[in-house]
N, C-alpha and C positions, 0 to 999 in steps of 0.2 A: 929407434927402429921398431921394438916390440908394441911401444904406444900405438905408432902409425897402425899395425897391423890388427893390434886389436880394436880400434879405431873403423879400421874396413870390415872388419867382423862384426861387432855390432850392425852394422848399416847394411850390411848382408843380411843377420839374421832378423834386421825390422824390417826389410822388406820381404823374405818370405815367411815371416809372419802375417805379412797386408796381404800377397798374392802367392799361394800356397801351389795350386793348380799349376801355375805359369813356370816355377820354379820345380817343382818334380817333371815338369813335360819337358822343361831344358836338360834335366836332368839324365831323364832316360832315352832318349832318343840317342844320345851317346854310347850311352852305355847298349844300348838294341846294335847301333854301329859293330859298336867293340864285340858283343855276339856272334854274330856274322861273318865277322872278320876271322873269327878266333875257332868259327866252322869250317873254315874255309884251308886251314893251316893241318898240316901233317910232317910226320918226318922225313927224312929223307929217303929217298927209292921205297916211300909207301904210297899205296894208291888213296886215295880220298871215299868214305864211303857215299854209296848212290843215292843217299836220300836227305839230300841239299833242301828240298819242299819242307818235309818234315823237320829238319831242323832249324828250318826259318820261321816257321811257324810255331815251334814249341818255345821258342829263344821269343818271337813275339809274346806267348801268352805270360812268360816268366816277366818280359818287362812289362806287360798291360796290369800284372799284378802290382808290381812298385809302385804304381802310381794310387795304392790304398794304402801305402806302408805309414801314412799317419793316423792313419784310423783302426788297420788290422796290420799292423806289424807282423803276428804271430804266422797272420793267411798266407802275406806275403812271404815270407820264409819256406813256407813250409811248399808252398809252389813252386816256386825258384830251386827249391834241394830237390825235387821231382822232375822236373823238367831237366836241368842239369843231370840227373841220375841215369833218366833214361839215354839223352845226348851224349854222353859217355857210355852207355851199353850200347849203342847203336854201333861206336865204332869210332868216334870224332876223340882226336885228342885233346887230353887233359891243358888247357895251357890257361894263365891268369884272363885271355882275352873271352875267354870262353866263361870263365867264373865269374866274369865281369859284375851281372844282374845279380846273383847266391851272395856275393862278398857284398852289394849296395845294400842288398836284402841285412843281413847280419849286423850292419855297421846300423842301419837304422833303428834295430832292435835293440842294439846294446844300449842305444842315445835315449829306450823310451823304457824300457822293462825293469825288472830288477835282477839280482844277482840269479836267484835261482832258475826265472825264465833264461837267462840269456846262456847259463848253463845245457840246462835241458836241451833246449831248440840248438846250441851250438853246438852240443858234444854230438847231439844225433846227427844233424848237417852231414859235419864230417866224417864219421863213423861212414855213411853211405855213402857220402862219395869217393871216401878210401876205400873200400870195397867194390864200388863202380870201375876203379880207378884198376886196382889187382887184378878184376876179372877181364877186363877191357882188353881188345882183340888190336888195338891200336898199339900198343905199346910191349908187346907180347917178348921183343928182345931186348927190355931192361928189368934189372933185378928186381924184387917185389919193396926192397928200402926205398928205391927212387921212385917206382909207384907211387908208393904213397907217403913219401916225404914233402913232393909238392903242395898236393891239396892241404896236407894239416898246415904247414907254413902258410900258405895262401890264405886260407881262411880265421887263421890264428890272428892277422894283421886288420884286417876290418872287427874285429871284436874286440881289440886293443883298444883301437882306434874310438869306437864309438863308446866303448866305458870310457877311458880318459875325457871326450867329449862331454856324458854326462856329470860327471866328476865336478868339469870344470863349471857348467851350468848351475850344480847344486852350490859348488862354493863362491859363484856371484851372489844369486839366490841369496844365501846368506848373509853375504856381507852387505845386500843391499837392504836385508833385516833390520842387521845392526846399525846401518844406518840412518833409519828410519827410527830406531828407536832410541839411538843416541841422540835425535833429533826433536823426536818427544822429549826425553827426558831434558833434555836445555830448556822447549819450553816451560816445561813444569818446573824446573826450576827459577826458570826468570820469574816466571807469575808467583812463583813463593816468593821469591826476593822483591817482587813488589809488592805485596800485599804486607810483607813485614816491613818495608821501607815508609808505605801508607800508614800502619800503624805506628811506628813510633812517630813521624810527623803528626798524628793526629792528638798522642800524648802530650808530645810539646806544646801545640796549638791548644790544648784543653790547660796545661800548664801557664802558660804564659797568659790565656785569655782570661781563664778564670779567676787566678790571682789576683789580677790586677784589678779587672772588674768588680769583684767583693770587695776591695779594698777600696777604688775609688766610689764604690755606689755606699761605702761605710763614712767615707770621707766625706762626700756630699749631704746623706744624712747629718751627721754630728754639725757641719759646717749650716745647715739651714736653722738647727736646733739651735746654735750657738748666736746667729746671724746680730740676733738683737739682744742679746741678754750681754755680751762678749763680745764684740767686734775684733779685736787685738787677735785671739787665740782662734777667731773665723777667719781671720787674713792668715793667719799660720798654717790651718788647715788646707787652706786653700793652694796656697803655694805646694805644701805637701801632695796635696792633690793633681799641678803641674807636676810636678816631680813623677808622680804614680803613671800618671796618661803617656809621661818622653819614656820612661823607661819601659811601657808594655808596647808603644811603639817600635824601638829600636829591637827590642828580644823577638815581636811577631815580625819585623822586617828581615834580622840575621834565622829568623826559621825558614819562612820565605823565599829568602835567597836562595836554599839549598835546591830547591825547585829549577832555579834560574840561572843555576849555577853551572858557568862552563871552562872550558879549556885556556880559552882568552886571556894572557896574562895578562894584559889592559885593563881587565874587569875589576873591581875596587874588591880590596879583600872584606870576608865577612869577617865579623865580631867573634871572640871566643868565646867557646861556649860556658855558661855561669859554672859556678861551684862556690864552694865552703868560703871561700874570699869576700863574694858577696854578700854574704850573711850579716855584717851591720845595716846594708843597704836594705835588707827584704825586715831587717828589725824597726828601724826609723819609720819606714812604711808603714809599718802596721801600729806603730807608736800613733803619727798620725793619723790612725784609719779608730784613735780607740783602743786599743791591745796593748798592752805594756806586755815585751817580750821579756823572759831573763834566760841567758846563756851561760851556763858553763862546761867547764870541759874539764876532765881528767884524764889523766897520764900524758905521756911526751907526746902531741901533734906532728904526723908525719905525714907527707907527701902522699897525695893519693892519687894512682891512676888517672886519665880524663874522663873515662867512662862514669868512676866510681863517682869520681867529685861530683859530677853530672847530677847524677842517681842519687844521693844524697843534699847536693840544694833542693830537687826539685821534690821529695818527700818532705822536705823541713817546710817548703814552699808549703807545697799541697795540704798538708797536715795543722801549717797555720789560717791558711784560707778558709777551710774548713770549720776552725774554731771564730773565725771571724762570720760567716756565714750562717752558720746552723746552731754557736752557743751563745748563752748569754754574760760569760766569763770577761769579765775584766784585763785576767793576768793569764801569759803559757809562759812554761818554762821548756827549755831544751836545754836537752842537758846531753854532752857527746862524750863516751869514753873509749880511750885509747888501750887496745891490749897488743895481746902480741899477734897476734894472727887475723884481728877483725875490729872493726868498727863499732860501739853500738851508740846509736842515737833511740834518746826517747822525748817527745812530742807530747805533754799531756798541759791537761787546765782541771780545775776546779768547780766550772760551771756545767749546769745541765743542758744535755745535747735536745734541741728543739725539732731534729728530724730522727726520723726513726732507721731511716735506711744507715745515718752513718751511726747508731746509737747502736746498732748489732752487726755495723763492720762491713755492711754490703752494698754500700755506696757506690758509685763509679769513681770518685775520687779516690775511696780506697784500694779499688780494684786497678786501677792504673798505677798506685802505689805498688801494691805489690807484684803486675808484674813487670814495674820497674825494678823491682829488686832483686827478683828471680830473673832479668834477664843477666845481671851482672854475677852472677853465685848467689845473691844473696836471700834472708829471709826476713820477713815481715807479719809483724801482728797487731791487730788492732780493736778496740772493742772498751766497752764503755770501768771506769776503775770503780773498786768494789767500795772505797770512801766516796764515791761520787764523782762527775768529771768522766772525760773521754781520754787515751792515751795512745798513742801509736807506737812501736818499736820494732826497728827496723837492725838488724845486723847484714854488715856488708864485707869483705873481705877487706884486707889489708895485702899491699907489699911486703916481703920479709927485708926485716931492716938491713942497711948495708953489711955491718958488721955479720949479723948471720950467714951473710949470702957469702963471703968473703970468705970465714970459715969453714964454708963446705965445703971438701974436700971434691 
């Protein structure tokens, strides 16, 4: 029920928003009626006073006035308490019919001014027509309470009415702010959530491509070098080389996918995402590509997050590529230890770095390393070692072990 009504209230107030004119001239021509009507009324065994003219015509100018009360609210008020004023000293009684135009006047004011106009113009209103009302010759054998009990009631009700009205208008107003702004704020939110969704796929794609790329453009080198001098150990490269080209296929296709990825359970599921498991596979790789990798690992190896495992092949990845690319080192070593709280992997070699951007740590490979690692907790350093050689190391968080977890209380 209340939906429906504010439903026809809207659609009322859009239309005399369109046609302003047509809607106060419906408006007052009633209320001119109710005037007239309301001149025309006396009490009982009283006579009616003689100047019917002049009070048609003063009850005209009060409502000719309403018809500027969106532009001079203030004129119109203050006309309508005047005309009303003297219509009641003429002799015409006091009755709502008569107040009709002074109450339409008030309520419009309350709906446009603020607290202390509506005050002012209200309180003076009344005040004169309660004293219009006292001295009035029309009502001369009722007590001075019922005098002027009427008018303050009567006119207390349209200044009710028209603040309540404003009220309600400021707290659409409002909420149609908040609406608006909670609507912005989604957008801006989505667009961060895509531009950070764009960046990490663009990591990965730089991940996956570049890896594979320096290894197979490392594999092809040695395998042309070798062609004729070694045939045996150029067919091994080679094959290595297949191997390098399936597996940057299948890792650019499961990145790929997330793009094209939908609700569809039909849809063929994607590949999991790499980690620490992999790690002989991206070692072999590079063996072939030239790189004799050496891994070791200290303390107990434990389970890591997806995120973390993620974040740490793809810096062992990166950090190896890197020394494939830009040094002329033979041998890296990774070496990963286990503590209680954190990860630490370090990535170094022995040969000098041939680029300069990753020789002081400002490469974009490094710069995607680290904030691969600061997206997960973690932190990363990198930069050329003081016996010679390039080193990266990277600390990442750990899970707290079962047991720990177990015992806290």
């Amino acid at each position: 029920m209340s939906i429906g009504l504010d439903r026809y209230t809207v659609r009322l107030e859009d239309f005399a928003d369109r046609h302003p004119f047509v809607v106060d001239l419906v408006l007052v021509l009633p209320l001119m009626g109710s005037a007239v009507l309301g001149a025309s009324l006396t009490l009982p065994r009283a006579d009616p006073p003689d100047q019917d003219t002049t009070a048609v015509v003063l009850m005209g100018v009060s409502c000719l006035a309403l018809l500027k009360h969106r532009s001079h609210p203030r004129t119109a008020v203050v006309v309508n308490a005047v005309c009303s004023v003297i219509v009641i000293a003429m002799g015409y009684l006091l009755t709502p019919l008569l107040l009709a135009p002074v109450m339409a006047a008030l309520y419009w004011l309350a709906t446009q001014a603020d607290r202390a106009t509506i005050r002012v113009y209200g309180i003076t209103t009344m005040v004169a027509l309660m004293l219009a009302a006292a001295f009035s010759d029309s009502m001369d054998h009722l007590s001075l309470l019922l005098r002027t009990i009427g008018p303050l009631f009567w006119l207390l009700l349209p200044l009710a009415a028209g603040t309540m009205t404003r009220l309600r208008r400021a707290y659409l107003q409002a909420a149609q702010a908040r609406a608006e702004h909670a609507e912005r704020t989604r957008e801006e939110e989505a667009r961060l959530r895509v531009t950070e969704e764009r960046m990490r796929i663009a990591r990965e794609l730089h991940d996956v491509v570049a890896h594979h790329l320096a290894l197979a453009n490392a594999q092809a080198g040695t395998a042309a070098h070798l062609a004729l001098t070694n045939p045996q150990q150029t067919k091994t490269i080679l094959t290595g080389l297949t191997d390098t080209t399936s597996s940057a296929l299948r890792e650019l296709k499961a990145t790929l996918g997330l793009l094209r990825q939908s609700d569809d359970p039909a849809s063929s599921p994607l590949e999991p995402s790499p980690g620490l498991a992999r790690l002989p596979e991206l070692v072999t790789a590079c063996a072939s590509a030239g790189l004799a990798v050496e891994v070791t690992t200290q303390g107990e190896p434990r389970a890591l997050s997806p995120g973390v495992d993620l974040t740490a092949f793809r810096i062992v990845q990166e950090a190896l590529t890197n020394v494939t690319k830009h040094a002329t080192a033979e041998t890296a070593r990774v070496q990963m230890r286990y503590g209680c709280s954190e990860l630490l992997i370090t990535i170094g070699n022995d040969g000098p770095s041939a680029s300069p951007g990753v020789a002081t740590g400002r490469g974009f490979g490094v710069m995607g390393m680290r904030e691969r690692a600061h997206s997960v907790g973690g932190e990363l350093r990198a930069g050329p070692r003081s016996q010679g050689g390039f080193e990266v190391t990277v600390t990442l968080p750990l899970p707290p072990r079962t047991d720990e977890a177990d015992s806290t209380p």
